[in-house]
C-alpha positions in Angstrom: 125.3 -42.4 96.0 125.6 -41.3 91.9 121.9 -42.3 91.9 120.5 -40.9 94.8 122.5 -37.5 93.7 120.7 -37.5 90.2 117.1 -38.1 91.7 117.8 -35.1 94.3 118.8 -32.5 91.0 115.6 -33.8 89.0 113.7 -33.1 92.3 115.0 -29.8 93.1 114.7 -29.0 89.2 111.1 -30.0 89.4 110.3 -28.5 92.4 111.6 -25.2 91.4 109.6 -25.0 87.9 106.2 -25.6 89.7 107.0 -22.9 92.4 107.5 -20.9 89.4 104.8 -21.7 87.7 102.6 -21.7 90.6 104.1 -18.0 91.6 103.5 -16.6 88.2 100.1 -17.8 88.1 99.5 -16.0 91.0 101.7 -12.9 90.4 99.2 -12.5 86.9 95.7 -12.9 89.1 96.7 -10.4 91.3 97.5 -7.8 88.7 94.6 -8.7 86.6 92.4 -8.3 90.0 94.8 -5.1 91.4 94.2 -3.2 87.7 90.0 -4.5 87.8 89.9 -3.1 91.5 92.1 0.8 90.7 90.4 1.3 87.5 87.0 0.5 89.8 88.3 3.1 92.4 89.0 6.1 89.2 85.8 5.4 88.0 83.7 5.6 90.9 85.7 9.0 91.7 85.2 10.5 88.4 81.5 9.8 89.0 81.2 11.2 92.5 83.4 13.9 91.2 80.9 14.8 88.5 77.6 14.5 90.5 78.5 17.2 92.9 79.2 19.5 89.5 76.0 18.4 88.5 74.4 18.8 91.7 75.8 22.6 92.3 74.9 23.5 88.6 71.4 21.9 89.0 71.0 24.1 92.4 72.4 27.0 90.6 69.9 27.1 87.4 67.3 26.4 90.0 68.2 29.8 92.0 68.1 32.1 89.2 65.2 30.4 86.6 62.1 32.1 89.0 59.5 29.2 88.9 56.9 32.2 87.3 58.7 32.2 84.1 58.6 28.4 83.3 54.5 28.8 84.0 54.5 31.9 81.5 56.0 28.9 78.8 54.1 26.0 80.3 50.6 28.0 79.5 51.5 29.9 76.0 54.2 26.6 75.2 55.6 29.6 72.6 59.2 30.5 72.0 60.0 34.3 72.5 63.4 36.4 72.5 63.5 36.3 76.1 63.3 31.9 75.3 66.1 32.2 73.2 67.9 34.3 75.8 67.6 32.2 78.5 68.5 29.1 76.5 71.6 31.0 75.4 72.6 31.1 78.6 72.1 27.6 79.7 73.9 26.3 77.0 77.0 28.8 78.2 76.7 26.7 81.7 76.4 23.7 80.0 80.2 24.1 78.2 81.6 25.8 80.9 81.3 22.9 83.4 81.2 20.9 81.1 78.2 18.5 81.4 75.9 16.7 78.5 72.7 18.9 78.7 70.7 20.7 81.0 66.9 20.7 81.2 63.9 22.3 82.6 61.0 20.4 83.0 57.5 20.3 84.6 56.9 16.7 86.2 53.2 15.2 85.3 52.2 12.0 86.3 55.4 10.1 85.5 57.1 11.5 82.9 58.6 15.2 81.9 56.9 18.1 80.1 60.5 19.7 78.5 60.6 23.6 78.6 64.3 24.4 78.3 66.5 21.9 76.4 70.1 22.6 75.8 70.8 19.5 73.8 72.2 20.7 70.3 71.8 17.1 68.6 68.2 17.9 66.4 68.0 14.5 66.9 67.2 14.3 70.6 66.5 17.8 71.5 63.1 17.8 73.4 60.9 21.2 72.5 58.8 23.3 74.8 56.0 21.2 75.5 57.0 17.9 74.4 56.1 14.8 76.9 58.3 12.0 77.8 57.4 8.9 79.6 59.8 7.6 82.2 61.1 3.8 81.9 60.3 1.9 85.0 63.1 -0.1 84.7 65.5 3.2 84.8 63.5 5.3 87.4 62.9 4.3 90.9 59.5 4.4 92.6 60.9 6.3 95.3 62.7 9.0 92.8 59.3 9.0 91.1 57.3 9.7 94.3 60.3 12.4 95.1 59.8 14.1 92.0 55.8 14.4 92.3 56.2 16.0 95.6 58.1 18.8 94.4 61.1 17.4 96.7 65.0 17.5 95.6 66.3 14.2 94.0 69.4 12.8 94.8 71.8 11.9 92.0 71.1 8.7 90.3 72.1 7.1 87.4 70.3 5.1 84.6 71.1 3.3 81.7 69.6 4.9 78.1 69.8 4.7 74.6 73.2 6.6 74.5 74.9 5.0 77.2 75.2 5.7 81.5 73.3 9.2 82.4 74.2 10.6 85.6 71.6 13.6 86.5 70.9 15.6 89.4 67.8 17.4 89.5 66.7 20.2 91.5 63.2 21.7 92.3 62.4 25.3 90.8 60.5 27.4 93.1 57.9 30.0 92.4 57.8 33.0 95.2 54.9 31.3 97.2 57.2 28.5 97.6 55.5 26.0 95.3 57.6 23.8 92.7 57.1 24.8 89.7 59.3 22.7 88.0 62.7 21.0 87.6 66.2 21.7 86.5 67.5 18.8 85.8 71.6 18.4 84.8 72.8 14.7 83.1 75.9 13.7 82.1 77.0 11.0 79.9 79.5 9.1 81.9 80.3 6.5 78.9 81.2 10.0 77.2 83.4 11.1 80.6 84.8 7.9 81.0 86.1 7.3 77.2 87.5 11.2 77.0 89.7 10.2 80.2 91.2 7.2 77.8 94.4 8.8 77.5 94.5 8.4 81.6 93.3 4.6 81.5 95.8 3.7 79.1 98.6 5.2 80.9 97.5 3.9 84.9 97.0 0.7 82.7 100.8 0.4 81.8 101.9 1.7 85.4 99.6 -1.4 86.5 101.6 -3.7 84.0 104.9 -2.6 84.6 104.2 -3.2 88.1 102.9 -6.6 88.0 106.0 -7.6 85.7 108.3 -6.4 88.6 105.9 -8.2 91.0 106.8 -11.4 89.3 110.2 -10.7 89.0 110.6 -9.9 93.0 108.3 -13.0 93.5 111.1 -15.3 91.7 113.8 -13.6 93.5 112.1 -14.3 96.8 111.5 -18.2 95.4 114.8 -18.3 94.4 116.4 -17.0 97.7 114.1 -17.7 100.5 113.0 -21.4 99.1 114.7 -22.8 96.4 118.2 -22.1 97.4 117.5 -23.6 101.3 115.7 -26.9 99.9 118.6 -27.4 97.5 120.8 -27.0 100.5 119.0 -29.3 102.6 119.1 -32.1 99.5 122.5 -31.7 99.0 123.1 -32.5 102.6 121.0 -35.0 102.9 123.1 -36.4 99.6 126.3 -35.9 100.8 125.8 -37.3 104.7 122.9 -39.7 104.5 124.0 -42.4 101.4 122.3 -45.1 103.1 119.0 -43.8 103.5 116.6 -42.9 100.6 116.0 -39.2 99.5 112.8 -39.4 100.4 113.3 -40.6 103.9 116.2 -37.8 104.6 114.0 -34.8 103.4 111.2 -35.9 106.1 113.3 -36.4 108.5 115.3 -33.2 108.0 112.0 -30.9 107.9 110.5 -32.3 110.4 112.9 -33.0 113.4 113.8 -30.0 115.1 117.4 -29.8 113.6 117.6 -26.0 112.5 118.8 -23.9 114.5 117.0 -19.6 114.7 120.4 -19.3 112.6 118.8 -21.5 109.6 117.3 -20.3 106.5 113.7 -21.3 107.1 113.7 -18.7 110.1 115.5 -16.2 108.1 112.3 -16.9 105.4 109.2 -16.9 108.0 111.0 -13.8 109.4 111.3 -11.5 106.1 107.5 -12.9 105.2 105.9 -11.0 108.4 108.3 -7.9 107.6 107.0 -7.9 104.4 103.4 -8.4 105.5 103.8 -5.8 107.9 105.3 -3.3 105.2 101.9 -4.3 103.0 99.3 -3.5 105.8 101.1 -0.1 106.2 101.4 0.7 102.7 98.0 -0.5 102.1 96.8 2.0 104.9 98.6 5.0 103.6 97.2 4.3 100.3 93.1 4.3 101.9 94.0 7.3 104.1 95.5 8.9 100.8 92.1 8.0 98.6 89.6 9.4 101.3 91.6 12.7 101.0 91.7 12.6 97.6 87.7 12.3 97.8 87.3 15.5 100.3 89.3 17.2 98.0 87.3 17.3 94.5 89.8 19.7 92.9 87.9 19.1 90.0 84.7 20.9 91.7 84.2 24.9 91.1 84.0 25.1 94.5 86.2 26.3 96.9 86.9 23.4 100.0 88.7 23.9 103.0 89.5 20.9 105.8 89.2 22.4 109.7 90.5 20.1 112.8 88.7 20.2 116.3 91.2 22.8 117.2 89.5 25.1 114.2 92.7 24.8 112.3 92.9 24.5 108.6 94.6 21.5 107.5 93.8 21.5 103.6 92.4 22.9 100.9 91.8 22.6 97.2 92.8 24.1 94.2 89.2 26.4 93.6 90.2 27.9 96.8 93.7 29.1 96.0 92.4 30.3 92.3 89.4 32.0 94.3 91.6 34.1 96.6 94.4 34.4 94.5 96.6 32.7 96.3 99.6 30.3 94.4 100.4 27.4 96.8 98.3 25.6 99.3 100.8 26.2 102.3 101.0 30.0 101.3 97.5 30.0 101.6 96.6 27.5 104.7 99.0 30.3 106.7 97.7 33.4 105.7 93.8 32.3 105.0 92.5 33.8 108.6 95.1 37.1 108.4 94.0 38.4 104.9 90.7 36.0 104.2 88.7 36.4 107.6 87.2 40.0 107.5 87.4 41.0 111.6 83.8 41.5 112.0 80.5 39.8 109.6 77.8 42.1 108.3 75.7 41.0 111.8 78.3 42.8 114.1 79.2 39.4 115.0 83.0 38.2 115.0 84.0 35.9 112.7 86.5 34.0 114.8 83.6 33.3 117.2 81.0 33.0 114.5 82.9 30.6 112.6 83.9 28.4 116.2 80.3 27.9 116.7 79.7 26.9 113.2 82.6 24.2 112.8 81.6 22.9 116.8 77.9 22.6 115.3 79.2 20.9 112.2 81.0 18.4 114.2 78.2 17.6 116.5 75.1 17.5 114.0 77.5 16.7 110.3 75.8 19.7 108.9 75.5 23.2 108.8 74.8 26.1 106.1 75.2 30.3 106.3 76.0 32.7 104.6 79.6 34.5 105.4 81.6 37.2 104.4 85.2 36.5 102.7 87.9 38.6 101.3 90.1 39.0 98.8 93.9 39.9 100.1 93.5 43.8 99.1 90.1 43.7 101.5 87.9 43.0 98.1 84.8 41.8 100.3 83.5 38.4 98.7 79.8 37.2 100.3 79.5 33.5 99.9 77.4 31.1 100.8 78.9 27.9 102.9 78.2 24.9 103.5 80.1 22.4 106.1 79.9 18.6 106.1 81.7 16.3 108.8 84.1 13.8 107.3 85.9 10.9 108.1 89.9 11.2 108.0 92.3 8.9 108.9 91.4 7.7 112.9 88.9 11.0 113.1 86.6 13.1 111.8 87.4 16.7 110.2 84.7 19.6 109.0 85.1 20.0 105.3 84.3 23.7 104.0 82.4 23.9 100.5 82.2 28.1 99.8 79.8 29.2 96.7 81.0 32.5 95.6 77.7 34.7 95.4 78.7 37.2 93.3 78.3 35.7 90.1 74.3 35.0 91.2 73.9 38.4 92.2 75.4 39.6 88.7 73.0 37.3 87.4 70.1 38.3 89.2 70.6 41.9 88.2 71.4 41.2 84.2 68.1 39.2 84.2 66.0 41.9 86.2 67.5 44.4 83.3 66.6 41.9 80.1 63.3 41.6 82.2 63.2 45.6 82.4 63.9 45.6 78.7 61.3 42.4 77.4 58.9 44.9 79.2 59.7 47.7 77.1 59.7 46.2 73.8 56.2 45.8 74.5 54.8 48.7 75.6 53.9 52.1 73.2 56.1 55.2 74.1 53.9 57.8 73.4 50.8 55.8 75.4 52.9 54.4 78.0 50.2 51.3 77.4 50.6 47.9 75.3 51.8 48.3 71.7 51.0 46.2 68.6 53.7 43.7 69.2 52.5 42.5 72.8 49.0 42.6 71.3 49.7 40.1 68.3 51.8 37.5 70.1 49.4 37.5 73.5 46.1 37.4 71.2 47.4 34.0 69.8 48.2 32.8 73.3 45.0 33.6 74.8 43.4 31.4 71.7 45.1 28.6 72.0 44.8 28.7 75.6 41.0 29.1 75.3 40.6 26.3 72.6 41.6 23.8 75.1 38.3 24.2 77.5 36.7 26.0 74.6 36.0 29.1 76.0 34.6 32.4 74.5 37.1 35.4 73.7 35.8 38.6 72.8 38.0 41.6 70.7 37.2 45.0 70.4 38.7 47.2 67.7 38.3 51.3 67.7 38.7 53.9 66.1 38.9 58.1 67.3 36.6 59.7 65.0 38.5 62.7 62.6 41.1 62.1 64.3 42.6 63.7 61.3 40.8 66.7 61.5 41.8 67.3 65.5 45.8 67.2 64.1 44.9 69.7 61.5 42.9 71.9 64.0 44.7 72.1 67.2 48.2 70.4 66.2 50.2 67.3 66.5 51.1 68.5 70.4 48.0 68.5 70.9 46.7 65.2 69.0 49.6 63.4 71.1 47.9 64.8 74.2 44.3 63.5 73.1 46.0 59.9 72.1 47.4 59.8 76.0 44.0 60.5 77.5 42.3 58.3 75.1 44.3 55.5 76.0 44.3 56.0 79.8 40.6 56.4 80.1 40.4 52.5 78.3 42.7 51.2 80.5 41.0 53.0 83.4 38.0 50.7 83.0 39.6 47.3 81.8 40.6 46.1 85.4 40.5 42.1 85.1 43.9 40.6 85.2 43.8 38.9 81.9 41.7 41.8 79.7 44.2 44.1 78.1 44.4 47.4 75.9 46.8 47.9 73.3 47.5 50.7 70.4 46.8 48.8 67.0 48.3 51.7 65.1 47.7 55.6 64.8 44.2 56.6 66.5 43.5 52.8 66.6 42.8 50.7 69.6 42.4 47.2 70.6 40.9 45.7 73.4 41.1 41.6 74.5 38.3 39.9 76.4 39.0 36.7 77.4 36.6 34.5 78.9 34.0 36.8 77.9 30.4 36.2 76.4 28.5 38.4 74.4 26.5 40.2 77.0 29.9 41.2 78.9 31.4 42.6 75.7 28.5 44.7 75.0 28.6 46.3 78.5 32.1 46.6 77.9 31.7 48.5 74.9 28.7 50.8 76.2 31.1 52.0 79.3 33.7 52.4 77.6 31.7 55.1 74.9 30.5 56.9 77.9 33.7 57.2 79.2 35.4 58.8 76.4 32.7 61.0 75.8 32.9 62.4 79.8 36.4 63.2 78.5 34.7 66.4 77.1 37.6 66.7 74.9 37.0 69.7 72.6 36.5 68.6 68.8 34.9 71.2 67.1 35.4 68.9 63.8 33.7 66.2 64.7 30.5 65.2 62.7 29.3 63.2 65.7 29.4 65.5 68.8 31.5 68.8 69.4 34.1 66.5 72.1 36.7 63.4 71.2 34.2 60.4 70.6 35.5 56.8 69.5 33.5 54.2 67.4 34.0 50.5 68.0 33.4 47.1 66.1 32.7 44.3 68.5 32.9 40.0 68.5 32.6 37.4 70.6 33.5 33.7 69.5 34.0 30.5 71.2 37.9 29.7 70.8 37.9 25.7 69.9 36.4 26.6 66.4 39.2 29.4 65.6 42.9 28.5 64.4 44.6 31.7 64.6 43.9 35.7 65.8 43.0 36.5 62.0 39.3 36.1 62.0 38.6 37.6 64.9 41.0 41.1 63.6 38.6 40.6 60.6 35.4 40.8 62.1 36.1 43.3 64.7 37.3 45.3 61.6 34.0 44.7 59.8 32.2 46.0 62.5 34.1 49.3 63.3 33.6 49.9 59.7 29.7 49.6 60.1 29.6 51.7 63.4 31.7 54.7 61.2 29.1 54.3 57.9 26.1 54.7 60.7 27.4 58.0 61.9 30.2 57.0 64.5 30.3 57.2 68.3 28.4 53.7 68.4 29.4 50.1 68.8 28.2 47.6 66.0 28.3 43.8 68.0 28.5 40.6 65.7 29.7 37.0 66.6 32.2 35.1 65.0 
């Protein structure tokens, strides 16, 4: 009896350490796998919830960079104010969303020629015109075929040098509708990921703290619901059963049907399928909870709404409330259509109907993009642009409502038409109302090295009104001002090719550019536009030459691959004016370069 007693304690004591031992073990995998499989889950949202910031900055850049203006760099490849203006601004959009860098590049037979480059590390920053070769092993054929196409890429991601890129890249469109080019937006998510430390750390010791309660609930339920009815059964089994072996009396007990519903091992199976039950509906909460979270983005700038099939509003996110002013979601979900929802949109069409048909078309094609007209509370009318998506929540589907607030483009739009209006200006004389010195240096030196890389001929004319002096000392400044203005729209009267220019060097002095033009074509150019001046018939009763306004002009022509800047051809062209004045003026003197 003594014996069999001592052998059932050692037993129960033995049993009850492995079950412990065994439960721990599994209590720690299941924390170790449940923090593995959360901090999975926060990083794949803080990477969806960056690509659709980099997407709508991508999309934005591409909207107000017009696809002309990265050709005008592509052909000089030469950095002006307006460069510097527009790469000021890019960088602003780069720290106010917050993103790594953002490019603008022209694709070419896999790889990038870098315009705009708003990285501010010397290091890595890519200048205008600089090439790089895509890595086969980060780019996809079927992104590289995208991108030679001229069609939008999806985000993707790729592994470099500094760590995970995520970039979204958008095609930039010149008015006829070609690509010209690509914005291109990247974010460094090893960058993202170790600035949200602070977050990891904490959801790290909430994951701790709840796998040390886990194992501490897991003993309670070992202790209560196992250990306690086996060392009741081997007590009894003890106490009522001295002849027979311990052994013998615990298979017998479990296995003949001696225990009543009223026993402990029903009270067990019963609590294990409550609690199962409790885990597959707090499991399901916590999946329905995540996909909202998704929809949501409240880290996006862009104002979301959720819509039922009954057209009502079920959610929204913060960007909305900030956007309309409003402080709490449910302040705003009830008062949304009253003060948001002009009565009619700018087509005459009502917007309760309008916006119907748009949310019934979302919800049987998953798409569909307009533009619409908000408000502001105080009637403040907001035009947007929006875009609805069909989404899956909980058991059905819901329209989610992504509104880009247009104003800030159109702002845009205007202050770059005005820096436009004002780049414009800076190169153009007042008193000629035609091309000034400035334009004429800086364009000179593209046409060359433009020229110099098929070799082709340029040809520069440099002129001069002859006593011009004299006419301000005999009919007056007024009237010298007056002679300058004719001059100077009787030359551009007969330069009509695109390229060809006239500017005012300085004073009574005038250039003229030739591209692409031989020897022959200059000299025609310079005979007409002698003639011309002189069928003027401006009085000049000083003049040596003739009693009108005449002009004298130095002429050269040189091929472009054998010149490295704009200074010889200005010296020549000077060298021959000078000839045409000592040979009695009103005459062109030709020489090449």
């Amino acid at each position: 009896m003594e014996k069999n007693k001592k052998t059932a304690v050692l037993w129960y004591k033995s049993l009850k350490f492995r079950l412990m031992v065994i439960w721990a073990i599994v209590s720690f995998l299941i924390g170790i796998a449940s923090m593995f499989f959360l901090f999975h889950i926060f990083q794949n949202r803080i990477e969806g919830e960056y690509s659709k910031r980099a997407v709508a900055l991508s999309g934005f850049v591409a909207q107000t960079l017009p696809g002309e203006t990265i050709d005008f760099y592509m052909e000089t490849l030469e950095k002006d104010d307006e460069y510097d203006r527009i790469l000021d601004r890019l960088r602003i959009m780069q720290h106010q969303f917050g993103v790594t860098y953002i490019v603008v590049t022209v694709y070419d037979n896999r790889g990038d020629i870098y315009i705009f480059d708003t990285d501010e590390d010397e290091s890595g920053q890519m200048g205008l015109g600089e090439f790089y070769l895509y890595d086969e092993n980060s780019y996809s054929e079927d992104l590289l075929l995208r991108l030679s196409r001229g069609e939008k890429a999806d985000p993707y991601t790729h592994d470099t040098a500094w760590g995970r890129l995520l970039t979204a890249s958008e095609p930039i469109y010149r008015k006829d509708g070609s690509t010209a080019g690509y914005a291109s937006v990247s974010i460094l998510m090893d960058t993202v990921l170790r600035e949200r430390r602070i977050m990891f750390s904490v959801l790290g010791f909430v994951i701790l703290l709840v796998f040390i309660l886990s194992v501490i609930a897991n003993l309670y339920i070992i202790q209560k619901f196992v250990i306690f009815p086996v060392k009741t059964l081997v007590n009894d089994v003890t106490e009522y059963h001295p002849g027979v072996t311990l052994s013998e009396k615990i298979v017998r007990t479990v296995l003949e049907p001696k225990l009543n519903a009223g026993n402990e091992f029903d009270v067990l199976e019963h609590s294990v399928i409550k609690m199962q039950s409790r885990i597959e509906s707090t499991m399901k909460k916590l999946v329905q909870a995540e996909e909202l979270t998704k929809l949501m983005l409240d880290a996006t700038p862009l104002s979301c709404h959720l819509w039922d099939r009954s057209f009502k509003m079920i959610d929204c996110n913060e960007a909305a409330l900030k956007l309309y002013g409003f402080k709490s979601k449910d302040e705003y979900i009830k008062k949304y259509v009253e003060t948001c929802r002009p009565e009619f949109q700018r087509d005459g069409r009502s917007s309760d109907e309008m916006a119907q048909v748009m949310i019934n078309k979302a919800f049987e094609e998953g798409y569909s993009r307009f533009e619409w007209m908000n408000q502001l509370p105080k009637g403040t009318p907001i035009p947007t642009e929006v875009t609805l998506v069909r989404v899956k929540y909980k058991d059905d589907f819901v329209v989610a409502a992504y509104t880009r607030d247009l104003r800030d483009i159109a702002n845009m739009e205007r202050q770059i038409s005005w820096l436009k209006a004002e780049a414009e200006q800076a190169y153009i004389d007042g008193l000629t109302n035609i091309h000034n010195r400035r334009y004429f240096d800086e364009n000179l030196t593209r046409l060359i090295k433009t020229l110099s890389r098929s070799g082709g001929e340029l040809s520069l004319m440099m002129m001069d009104i002859d006593h011009f002096k004299f006419y301000n000392d005999t009919y007056g400044h007024s009237e010298g001002d007056n002679c300058l203005r004719k001059i100077s729209q009787t030359l551009s009267a007969n330069i009509t090719r695109k390229d060809d220019f006239v500017a005012r060097y300085g004073g009574e002095e005038f250039v003229v550019v030739l591209p692409n033009t031989g020897e022959e074509g200059a000299r025609k150019i310079a005979e007409k536009l002698l003639e011309s001046v002189r069928e003027c018939n401006i009085p000049h009763e000083k003049n040596a030459a003739a009693p009108y306004v005449t002009v004298s002009i130095g002429v050269t022509t040189g091929k472009t691959g054998h010149i490295q800047g704009n200074e010889a051809y200005i010296k020549k062209a000077d060298e021959q004016l000078y000839i045409s004045k000592q040979n009695g003026r009103n005459r062109y003197t030709f020489a090449l370069l």
